[in-house]
MIDOSE-1310 file (N, C-alpha, C; in nm, 2 decimals, decimal comma, always signed):
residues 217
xxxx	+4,38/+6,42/+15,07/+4,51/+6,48/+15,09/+4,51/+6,61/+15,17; +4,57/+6,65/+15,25/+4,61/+6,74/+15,37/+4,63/+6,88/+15,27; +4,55/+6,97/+15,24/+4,62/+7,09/+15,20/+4,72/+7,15/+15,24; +4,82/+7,16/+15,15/+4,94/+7,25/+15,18/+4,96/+7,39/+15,22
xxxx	+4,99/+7,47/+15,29/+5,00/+7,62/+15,28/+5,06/+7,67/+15,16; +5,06/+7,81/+15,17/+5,19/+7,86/+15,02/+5,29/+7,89/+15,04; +5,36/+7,83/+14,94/+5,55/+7,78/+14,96/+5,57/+7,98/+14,95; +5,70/+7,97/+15,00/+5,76/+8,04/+15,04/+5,83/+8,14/+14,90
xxxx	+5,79/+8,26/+14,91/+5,89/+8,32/+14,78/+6,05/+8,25/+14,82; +6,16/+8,28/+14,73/+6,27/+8,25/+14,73/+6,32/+8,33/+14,86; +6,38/+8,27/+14,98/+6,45/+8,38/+15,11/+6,59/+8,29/+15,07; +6,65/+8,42/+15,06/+6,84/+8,38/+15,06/+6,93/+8,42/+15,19
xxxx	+6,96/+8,34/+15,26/+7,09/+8,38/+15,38/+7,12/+8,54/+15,32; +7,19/+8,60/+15,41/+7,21/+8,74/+15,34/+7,37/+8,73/+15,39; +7,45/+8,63/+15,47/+7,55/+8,57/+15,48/+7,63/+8,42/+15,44; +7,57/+8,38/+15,41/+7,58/+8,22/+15,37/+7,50/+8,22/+15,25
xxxx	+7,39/+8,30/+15,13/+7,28/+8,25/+15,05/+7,23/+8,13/+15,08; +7,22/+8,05/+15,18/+7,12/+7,93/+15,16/+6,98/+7,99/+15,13; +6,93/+7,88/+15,04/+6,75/+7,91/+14,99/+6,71/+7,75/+15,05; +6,60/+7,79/+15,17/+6,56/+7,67/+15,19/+6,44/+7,63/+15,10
xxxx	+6,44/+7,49/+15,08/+6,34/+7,46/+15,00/+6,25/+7,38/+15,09; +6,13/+7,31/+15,08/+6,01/+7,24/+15,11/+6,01/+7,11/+15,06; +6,08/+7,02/+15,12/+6,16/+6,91/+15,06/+6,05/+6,82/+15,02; +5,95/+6,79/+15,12/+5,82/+6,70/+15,09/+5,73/+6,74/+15,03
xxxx	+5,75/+6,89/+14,94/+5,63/+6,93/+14,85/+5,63/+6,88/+14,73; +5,74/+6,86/+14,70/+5,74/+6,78/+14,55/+5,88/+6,72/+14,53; +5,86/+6,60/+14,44/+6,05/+6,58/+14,38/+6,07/+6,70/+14,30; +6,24/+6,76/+14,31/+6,29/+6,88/+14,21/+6,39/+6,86/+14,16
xxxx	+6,38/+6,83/+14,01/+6,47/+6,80/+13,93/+6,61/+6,80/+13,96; +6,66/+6,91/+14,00/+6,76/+6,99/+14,04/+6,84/+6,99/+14,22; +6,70/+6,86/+14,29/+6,73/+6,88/+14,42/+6,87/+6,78/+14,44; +6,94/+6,79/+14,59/+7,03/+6,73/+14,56/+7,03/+6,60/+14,58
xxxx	+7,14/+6,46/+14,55/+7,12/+6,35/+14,54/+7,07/+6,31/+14,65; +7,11/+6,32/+14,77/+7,11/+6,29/+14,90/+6,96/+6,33/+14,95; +6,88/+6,40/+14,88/+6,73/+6,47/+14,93/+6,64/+6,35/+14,99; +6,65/+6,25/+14,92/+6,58/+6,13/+14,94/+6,61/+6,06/+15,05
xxxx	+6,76/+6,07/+15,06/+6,81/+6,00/+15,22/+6,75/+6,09/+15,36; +6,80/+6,19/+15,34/+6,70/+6,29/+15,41/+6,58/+6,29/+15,44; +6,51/+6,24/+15,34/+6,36/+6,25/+15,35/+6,31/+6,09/+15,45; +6,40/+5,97/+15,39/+6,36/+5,83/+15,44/+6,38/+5,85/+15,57
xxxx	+6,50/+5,91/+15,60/+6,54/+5,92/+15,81/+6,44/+5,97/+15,84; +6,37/+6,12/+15,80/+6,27/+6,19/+15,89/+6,13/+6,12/+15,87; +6,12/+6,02/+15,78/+6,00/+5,92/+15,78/+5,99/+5,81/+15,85; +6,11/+5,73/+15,84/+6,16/+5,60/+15,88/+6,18/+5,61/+16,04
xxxx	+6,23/+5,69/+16,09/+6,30/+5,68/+16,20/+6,24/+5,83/+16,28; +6,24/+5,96/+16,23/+6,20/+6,06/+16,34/+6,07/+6,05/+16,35; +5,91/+5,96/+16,25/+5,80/+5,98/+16,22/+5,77/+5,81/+16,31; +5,83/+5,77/+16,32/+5,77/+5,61/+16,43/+5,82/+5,59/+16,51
xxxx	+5,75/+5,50/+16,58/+5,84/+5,48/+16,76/+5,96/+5,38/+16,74; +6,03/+5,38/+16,86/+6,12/+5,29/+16,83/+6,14/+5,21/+16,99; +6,14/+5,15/+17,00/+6,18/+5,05/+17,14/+6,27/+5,11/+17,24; +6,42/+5,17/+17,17/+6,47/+5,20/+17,28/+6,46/+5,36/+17,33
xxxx	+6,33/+5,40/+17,26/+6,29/+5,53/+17,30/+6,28/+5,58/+17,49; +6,23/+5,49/+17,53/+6,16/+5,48/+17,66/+6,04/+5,56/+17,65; +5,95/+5,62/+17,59/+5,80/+5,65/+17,56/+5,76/+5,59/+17,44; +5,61/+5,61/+17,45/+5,51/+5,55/+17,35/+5,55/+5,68/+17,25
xxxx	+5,54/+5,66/+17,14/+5,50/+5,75/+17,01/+5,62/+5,79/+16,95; +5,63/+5,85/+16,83/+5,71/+5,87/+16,74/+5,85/+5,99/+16,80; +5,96/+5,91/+16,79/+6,07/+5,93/+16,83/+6,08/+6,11/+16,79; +6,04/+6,20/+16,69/+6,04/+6,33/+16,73/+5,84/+6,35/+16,73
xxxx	+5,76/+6,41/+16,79/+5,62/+6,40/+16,78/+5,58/+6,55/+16,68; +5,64/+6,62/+16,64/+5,65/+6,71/+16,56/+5,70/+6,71/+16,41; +5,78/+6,62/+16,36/+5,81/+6,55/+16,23/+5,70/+6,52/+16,18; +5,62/+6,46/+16,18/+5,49/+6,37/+16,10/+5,37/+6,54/+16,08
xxxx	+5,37/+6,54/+16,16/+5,29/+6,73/+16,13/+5,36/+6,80/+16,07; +5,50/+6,86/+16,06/+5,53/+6,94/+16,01/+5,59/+6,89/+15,87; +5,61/+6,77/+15,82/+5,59/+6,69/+15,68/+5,49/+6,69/+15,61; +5,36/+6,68/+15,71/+5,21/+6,65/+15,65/+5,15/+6,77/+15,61
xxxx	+5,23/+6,89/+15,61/+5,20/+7,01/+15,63/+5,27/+7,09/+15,54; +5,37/+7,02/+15,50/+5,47/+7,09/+15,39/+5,56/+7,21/+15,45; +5,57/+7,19/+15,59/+5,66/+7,31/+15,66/+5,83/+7,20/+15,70; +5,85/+7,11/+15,64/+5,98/+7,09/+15,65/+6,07/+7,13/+15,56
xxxx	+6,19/+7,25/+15,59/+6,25/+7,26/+15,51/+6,36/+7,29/+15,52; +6,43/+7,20/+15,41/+6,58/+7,22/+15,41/+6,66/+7,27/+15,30; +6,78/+7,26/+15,34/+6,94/+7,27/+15,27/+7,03/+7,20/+15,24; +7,07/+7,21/+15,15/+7,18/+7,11/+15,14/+7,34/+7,22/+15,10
xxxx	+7,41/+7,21/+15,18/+7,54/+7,30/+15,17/+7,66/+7,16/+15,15; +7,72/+7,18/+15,04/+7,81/+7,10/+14,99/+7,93/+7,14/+15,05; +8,03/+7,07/+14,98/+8,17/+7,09/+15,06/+8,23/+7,07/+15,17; +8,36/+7,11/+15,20/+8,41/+7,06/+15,34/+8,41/+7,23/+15,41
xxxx	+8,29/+7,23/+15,50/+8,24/+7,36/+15,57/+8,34/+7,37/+15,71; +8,39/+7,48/+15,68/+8,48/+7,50/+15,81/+8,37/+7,56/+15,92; +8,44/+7,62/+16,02/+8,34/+7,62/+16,18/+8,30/+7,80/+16,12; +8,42/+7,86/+16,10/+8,35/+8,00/+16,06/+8,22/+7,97/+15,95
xxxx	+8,28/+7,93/+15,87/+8,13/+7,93/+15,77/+7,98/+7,87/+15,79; +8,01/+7,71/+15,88/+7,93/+7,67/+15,94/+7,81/+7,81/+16,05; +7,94/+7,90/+16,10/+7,83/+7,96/+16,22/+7,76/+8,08/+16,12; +7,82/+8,15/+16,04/+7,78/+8,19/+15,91/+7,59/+8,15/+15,90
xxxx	+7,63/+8,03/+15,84/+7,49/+7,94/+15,85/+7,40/+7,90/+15,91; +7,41/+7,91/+16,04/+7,36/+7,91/+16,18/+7,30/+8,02/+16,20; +7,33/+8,14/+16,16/+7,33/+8,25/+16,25/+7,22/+8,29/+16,08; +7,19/+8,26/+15,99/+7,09/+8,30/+15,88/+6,97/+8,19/+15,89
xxxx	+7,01/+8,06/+15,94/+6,91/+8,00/+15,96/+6,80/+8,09/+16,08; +6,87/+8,13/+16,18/+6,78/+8,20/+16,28/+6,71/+8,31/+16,20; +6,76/+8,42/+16,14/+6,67/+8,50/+16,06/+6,58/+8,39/+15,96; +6,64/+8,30/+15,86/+6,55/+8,28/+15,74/+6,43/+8,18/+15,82
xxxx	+6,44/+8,16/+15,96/+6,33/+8,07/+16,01/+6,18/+8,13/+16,00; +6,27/+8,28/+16,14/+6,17/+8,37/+16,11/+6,08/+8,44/+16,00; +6,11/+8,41/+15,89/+6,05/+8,43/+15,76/+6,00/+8,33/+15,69; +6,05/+8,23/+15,77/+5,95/+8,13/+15,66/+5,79/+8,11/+15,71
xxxx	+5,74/+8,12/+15,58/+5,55/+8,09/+15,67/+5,54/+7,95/+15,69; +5,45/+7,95/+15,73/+5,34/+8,08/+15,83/+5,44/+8,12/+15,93; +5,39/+8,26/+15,95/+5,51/+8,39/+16,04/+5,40/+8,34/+16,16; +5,24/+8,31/+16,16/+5,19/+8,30/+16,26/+5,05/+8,19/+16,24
xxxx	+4,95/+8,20/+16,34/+4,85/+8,11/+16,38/+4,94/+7,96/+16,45; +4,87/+7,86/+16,45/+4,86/+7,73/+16,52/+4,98/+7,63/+16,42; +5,01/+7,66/+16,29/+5,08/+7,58/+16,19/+5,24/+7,65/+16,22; +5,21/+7,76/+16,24/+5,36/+7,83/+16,28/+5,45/+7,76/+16,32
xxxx	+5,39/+7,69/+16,47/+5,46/+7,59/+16,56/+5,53/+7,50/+16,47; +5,49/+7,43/+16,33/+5,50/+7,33/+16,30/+5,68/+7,32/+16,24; +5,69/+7,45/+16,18/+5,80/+7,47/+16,11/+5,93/+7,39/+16,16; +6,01/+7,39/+16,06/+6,11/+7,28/+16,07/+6,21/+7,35/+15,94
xxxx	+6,38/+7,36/+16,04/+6,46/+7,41/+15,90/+6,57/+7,29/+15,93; +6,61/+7,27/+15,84/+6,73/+7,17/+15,86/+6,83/+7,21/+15,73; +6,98/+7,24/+15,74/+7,06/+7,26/+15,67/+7,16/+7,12/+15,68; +7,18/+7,04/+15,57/+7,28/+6,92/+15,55/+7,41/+6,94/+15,48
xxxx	+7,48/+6,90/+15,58/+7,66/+6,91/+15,54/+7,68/+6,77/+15,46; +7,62/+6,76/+15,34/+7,69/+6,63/+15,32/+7,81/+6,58/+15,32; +7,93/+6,64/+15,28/+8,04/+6,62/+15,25/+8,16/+6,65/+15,40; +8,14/+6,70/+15,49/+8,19/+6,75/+15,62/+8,19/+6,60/+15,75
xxxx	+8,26/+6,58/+15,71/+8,30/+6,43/+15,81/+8,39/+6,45/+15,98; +8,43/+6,57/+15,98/+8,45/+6,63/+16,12/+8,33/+6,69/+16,17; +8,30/+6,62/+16,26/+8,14/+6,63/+16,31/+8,19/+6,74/+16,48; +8,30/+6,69/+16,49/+8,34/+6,79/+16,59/+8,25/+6,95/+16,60
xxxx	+8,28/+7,02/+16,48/+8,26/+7,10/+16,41/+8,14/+7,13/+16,43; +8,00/+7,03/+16,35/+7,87/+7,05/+16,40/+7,85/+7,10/+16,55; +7,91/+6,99/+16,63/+7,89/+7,00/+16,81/+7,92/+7,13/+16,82; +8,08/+7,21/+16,82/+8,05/+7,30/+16,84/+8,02/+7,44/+16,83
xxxx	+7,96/+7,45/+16,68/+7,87/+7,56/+16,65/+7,73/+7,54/+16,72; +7,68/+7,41/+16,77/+7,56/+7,39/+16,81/+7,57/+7,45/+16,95; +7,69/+7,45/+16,98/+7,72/+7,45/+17,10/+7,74/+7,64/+17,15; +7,80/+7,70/+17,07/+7,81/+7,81/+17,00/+7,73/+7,87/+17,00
xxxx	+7,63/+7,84/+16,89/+7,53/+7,96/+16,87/+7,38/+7,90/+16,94; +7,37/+7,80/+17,04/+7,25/+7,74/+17,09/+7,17/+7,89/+17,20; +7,27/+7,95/+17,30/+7,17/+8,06/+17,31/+7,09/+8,11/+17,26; +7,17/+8,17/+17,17/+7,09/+8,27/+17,08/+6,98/+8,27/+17,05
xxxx	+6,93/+8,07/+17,00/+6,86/+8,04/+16,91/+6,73/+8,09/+17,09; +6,82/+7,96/+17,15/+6,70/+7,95/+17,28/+6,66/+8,13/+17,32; +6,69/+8,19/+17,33/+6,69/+8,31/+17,36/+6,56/+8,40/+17,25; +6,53/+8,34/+17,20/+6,46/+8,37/+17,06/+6,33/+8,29/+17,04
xxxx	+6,32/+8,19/+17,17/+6,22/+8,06/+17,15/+6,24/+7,97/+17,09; +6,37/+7,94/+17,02/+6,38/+7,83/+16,96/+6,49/+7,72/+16,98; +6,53/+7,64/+16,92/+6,61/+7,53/+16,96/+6,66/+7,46/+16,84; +6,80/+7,45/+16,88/+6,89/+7,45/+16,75/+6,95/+7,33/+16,80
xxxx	+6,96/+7,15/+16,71/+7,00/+7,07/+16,75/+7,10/+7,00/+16,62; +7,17/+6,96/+16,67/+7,31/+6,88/+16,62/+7,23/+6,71/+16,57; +7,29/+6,73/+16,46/+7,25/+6,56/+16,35/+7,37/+6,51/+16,36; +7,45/+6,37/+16,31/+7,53/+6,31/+16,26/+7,57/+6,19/+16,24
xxxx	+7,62/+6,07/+16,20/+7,63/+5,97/+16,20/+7,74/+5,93/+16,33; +7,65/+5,86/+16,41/+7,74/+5,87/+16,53/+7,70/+5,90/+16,63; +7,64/+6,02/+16,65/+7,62/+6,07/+16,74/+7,57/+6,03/+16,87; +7,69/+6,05/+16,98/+7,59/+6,01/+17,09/+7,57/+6,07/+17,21
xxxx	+7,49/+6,17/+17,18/+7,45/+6,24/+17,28/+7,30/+6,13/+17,29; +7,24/+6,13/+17,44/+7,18/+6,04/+17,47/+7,02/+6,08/+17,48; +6,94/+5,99/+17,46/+6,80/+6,03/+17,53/+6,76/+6,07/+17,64; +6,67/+6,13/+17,60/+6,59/+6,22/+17,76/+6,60/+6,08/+17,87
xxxx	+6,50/+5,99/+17,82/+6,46/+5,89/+17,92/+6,49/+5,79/+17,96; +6,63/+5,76/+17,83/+6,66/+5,60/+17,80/+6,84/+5,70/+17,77; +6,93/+5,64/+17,87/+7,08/+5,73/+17,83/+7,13/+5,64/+17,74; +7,06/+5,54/+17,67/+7,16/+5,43/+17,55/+7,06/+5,50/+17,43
xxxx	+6,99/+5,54/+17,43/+6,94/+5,59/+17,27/+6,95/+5,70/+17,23; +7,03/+5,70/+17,07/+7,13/+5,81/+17,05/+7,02/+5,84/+16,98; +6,90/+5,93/+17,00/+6,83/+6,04/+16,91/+6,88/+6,16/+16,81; +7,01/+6,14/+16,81/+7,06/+6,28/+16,72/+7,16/+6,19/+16,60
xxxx	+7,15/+6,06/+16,59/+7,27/+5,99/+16,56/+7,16/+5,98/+16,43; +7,22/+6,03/+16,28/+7,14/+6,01/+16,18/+7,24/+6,03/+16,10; +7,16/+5,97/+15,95/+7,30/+5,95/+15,83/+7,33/+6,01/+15,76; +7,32/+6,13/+15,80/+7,35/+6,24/+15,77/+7,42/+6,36/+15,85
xxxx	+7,51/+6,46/+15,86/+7,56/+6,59/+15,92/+7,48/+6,71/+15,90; +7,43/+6,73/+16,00/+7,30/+6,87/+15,95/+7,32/+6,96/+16,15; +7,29/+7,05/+16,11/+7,22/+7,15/+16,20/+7,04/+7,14/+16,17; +6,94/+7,15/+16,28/+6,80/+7,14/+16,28/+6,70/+7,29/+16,34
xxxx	+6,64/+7,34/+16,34/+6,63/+7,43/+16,45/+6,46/+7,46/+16,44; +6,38/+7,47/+16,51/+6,22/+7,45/+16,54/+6,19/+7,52/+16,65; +6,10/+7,58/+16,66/+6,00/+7,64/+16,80/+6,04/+7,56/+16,92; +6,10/+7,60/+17,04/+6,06/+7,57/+17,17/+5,95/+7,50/+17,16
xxxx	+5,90/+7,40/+17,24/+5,77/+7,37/+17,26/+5,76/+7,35/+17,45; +5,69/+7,34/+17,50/+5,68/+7,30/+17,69/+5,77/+7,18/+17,71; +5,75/+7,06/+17,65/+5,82/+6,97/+17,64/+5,98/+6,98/+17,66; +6,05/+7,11/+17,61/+6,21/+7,09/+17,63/+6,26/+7,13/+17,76
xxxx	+6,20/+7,19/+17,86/+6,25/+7,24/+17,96/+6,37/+7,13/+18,03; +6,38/+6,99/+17,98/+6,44/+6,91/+18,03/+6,59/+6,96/+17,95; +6,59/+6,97/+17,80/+6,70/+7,02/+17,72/+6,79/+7,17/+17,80; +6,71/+7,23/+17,91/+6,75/+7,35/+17,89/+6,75/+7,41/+18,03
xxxx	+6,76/+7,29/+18,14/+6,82/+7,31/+18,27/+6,96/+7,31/+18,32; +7,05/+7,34/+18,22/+7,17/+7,30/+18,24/+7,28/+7,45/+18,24; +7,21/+7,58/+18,21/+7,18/+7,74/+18,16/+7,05/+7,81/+18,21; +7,10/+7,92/+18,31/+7,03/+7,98/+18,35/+6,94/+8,05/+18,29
xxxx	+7,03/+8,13/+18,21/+6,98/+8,17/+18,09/+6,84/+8,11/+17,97; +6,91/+8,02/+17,96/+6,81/+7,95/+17,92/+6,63/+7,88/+17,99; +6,68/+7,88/+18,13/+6,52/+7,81/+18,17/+6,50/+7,94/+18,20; +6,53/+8,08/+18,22/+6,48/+8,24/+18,19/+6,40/+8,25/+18,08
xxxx	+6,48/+8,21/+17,97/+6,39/+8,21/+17,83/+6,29/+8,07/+17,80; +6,27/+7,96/+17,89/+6,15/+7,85/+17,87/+6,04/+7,95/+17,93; +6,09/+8,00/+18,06/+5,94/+8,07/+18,14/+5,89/+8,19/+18,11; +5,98/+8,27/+18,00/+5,91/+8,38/+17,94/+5,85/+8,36/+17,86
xxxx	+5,89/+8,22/+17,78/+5,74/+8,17/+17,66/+5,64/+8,13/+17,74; +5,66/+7,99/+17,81/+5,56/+7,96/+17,84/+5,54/+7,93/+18,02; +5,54/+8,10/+18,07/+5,54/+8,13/+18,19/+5,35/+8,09/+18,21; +5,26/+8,13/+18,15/+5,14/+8,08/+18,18/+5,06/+7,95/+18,11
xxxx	+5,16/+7,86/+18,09/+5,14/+7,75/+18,03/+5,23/+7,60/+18,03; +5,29/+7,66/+18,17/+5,41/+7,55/+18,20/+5,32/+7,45/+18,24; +5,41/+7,33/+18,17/+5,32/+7,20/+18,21/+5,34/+7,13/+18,35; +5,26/+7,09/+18,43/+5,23/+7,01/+18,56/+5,38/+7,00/+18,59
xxxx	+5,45/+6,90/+18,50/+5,52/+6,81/+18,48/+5,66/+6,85/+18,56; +5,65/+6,98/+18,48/+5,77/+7,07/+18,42/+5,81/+7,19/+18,56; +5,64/+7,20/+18,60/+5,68/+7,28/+18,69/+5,68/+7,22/+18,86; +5,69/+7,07/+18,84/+5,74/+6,98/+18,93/+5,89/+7,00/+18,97
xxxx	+5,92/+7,00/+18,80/+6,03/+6,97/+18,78/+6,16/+7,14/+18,84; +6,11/+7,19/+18,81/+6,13/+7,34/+18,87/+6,13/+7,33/+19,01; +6,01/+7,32/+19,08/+6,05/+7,31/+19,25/+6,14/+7,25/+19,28; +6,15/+7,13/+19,23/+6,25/+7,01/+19,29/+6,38/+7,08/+19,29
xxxx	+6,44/+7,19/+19,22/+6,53/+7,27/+19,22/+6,55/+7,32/+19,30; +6,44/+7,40/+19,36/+6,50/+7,53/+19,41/+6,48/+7,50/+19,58; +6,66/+7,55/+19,60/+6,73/+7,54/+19,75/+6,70/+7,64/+19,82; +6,66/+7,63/+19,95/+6,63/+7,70/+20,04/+6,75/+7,72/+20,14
x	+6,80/+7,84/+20,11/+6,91/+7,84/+20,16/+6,90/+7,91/+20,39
């Protein structure tokens, strides 16, 4: 069995009190009903490949490590969450990320926060706090992505595969990795903040993908 790191003292939102929990460390009496549906999607569906992916390998490649590792963690916020309270939550996920361990080393990367709206059926809502508060996150190295039943915002490689479409309403947010520069050409601002992370470590790929841009006026 994979040794676990050490779970996290209690961190409370200081705006919202969400307490994220470590959902794959143990079942918790008290967790909510829906914990288990949550847990089957990020098994079932983010941890294996799927056909209309258009690549080999498990539809997120970061889920199966940061499960095996005990760094997935979430929330569950009940009720019908309006957009103010939603960004509320958004904006403490960004601090409570940064606190959750590991603050650092090679496992850091692995982290994963996910907050679930069970009961919030205007998904509108999700889109645009994601939409809302997505600088910030990118601006900070990180990347804050929209869940919901439905959803169809499309894949990188394949525009019919709805990667964000899950059975549940959640906000997600995790480390930048080299890999997103494709998420984050669409904002200046933003491919500013891919190349101050990873300005000596941009991939081949990526920094193809960069030239092909730039107009010679």
């Amino acid at each position: 069995m994979t040794d676990r790191l050490p779970s996290a003292d209690t961190l409370r939102g200081r705006r919202s009190g969400i307490e994220p929990v470590s959902v794959f460390d143990e079942i918790r009496p008290d967790e909510h009903p829906r914990t288990g549906e949550l847990r089957r999607w990020a098994v079932e569906f983010l941890c294996r490949p799927h056909e209309d992916l258009g690549r080999t390998g498990p539809v997120c490649p970061f889920a199966a490590p940061s499960i095996g590792r005990g760094l997935f963690w979430a929330v569950f916020v009940e009720g019908d969450i309006d957009e103010d309270r939603m960004r509320e939550i958004a904006d403490d996920m960004a601090e409570l990320f940064a606190d959750l361990p590991p603050q650092s080393g090679s496992d850091a990367a692995l982290k994963a926060l996910v907050v679930v709206f069970p009961d919030v059926t205007d998904f509108e809502v999700v889109d645009r706090v994601q939409g809302d508060r997505k600088s910030g996150f990118v601006t900070d190295g990180l990347m804050l992505g929209q869940f919901y039943p439905g959803c169809t915002v499309s894949g990188l490689r394949n525009s019919e595969f709805r990667a964000l479409d899950a059975p549940l309403p959640m906000l997600a947010v995790r480390h930048m990795v080299g890999s997103d520069f494709p998420f984050l050409t669409s904002d200046r601002e933003w491919i500013l903040a891919y190349l101050k992370k990873f300005a000596a470590t941009v991939p081949s790929m990526v920094r193809g993908h960069i030239a092909d841009r730039i107009v010679v006026s």
